[in-house]
C-alpha positions as CSV (number, residue, x, y, z in Angstrom):
1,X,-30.0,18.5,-24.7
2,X,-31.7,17.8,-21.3
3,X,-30.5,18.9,-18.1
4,X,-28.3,17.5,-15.9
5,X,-30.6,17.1,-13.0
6,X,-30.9,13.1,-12.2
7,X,-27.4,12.6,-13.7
8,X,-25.6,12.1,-10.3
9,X,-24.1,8.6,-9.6
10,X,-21.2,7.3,-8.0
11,X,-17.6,6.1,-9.9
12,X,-16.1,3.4,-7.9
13,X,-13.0,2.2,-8.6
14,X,-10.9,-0.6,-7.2
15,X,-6.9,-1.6,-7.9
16,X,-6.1,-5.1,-6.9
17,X,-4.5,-8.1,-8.0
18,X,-5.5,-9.6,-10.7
19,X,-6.1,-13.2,-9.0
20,X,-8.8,-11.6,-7.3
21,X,-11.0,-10.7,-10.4
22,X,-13.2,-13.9,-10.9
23,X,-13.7,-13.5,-6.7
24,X,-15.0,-9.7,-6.8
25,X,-16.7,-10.0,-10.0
26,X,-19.3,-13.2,-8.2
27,X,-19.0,-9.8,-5.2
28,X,-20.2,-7.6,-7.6
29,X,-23.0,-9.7,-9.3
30,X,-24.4,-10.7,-5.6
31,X,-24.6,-7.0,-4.5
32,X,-26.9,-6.2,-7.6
33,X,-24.4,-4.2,-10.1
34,X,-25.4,-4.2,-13.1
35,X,-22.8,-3.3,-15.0
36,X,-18.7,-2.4,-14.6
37,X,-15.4,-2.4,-17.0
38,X,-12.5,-4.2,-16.4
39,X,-8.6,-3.6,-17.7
40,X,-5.3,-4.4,-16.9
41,X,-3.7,-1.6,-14.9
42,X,0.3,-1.2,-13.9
43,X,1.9,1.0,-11.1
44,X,3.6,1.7,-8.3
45,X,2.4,1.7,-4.8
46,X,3.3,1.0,-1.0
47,X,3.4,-2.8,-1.7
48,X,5.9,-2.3,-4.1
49,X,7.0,-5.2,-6.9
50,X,5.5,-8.8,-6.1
51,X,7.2,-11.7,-5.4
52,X,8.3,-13.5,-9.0
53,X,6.5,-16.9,-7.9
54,X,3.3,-15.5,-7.6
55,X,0.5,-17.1,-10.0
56,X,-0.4,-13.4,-11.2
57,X,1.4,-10.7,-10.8
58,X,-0.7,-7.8,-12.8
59,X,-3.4,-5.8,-11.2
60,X,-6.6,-4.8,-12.2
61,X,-9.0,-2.0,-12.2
62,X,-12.4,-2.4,-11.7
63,X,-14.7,0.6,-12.7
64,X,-18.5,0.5,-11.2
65,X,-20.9,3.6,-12.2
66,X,-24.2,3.4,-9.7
67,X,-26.0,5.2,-7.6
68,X,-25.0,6.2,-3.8
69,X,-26.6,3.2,-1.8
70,X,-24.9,0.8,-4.2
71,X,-21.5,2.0,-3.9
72,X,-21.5,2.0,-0.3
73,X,-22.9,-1.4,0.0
74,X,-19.7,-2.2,-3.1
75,X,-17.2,-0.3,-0.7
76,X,-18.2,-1.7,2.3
77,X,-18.3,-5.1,1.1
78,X,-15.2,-5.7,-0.6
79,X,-13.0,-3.7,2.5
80,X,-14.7,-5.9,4.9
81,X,-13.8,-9.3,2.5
82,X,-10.5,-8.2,1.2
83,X,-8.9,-5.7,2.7
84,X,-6.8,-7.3,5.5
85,X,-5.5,-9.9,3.3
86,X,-4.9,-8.6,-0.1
87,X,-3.4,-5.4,-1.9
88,X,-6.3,-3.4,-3.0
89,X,-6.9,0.3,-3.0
90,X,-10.3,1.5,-3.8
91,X,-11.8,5.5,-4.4
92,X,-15.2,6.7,-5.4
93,X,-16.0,10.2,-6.9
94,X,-19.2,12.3,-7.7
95,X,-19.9,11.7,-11.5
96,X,-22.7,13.5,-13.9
97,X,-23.7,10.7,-16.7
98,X,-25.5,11.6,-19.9
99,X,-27.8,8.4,-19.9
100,X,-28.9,8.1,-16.3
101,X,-31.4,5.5,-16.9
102,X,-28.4,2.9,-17.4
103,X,-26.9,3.4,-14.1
104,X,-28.8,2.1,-11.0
């Protein structure tokens, strides 16, 4: 097995609605990422339910694995577009990943 030196990349991860995923995924492929997952994801936060006439009412959660530069340039990005206007809550953690090589 090879070391783990080189491994180091970012995880970035964003909650929003789910109206918003053809928007941030033309975001995504603009900035250069190369790759993320998408799934539905349901909880409970500060905005609290939705209003029933909404078109979509689900969230998503977006998951981008990249290197430093990238997910601050991803971060950056989407608070600057969507923050002020839409309910969206985004983290990013230190990951090791076993095939660095895929992850820009």
């Amino acid at each position: 097995m090879t070391g783990l030196a080189d491994s180091h990349r970012k995880l970035v991860t964003v909650i929003t609605e789910a109206n918003l995923e053809r928007d941030l995924i033309r975001e995504l492929d603009a900035l250069g990422v190369a790759g993320y997952t998408v799934t539905d994801a349901r909880g409970r936060g500060d905005k609290g339910l939705r209003a029933s006439h909404w078109g979509h009412s689900s969230n998503i959660r977006v998951e981008i694995v990249c290197d430093t530069p990238l997910a601050e340039r991803v971060l950056a990005r989407l608070r600057e577009k969507y923050y002020a206007h839409y309910a969206i809550v985004m983290w990013v953690v230190d990951v090791e990943v076993l095939r660095p090589d895929k992850f820009r």
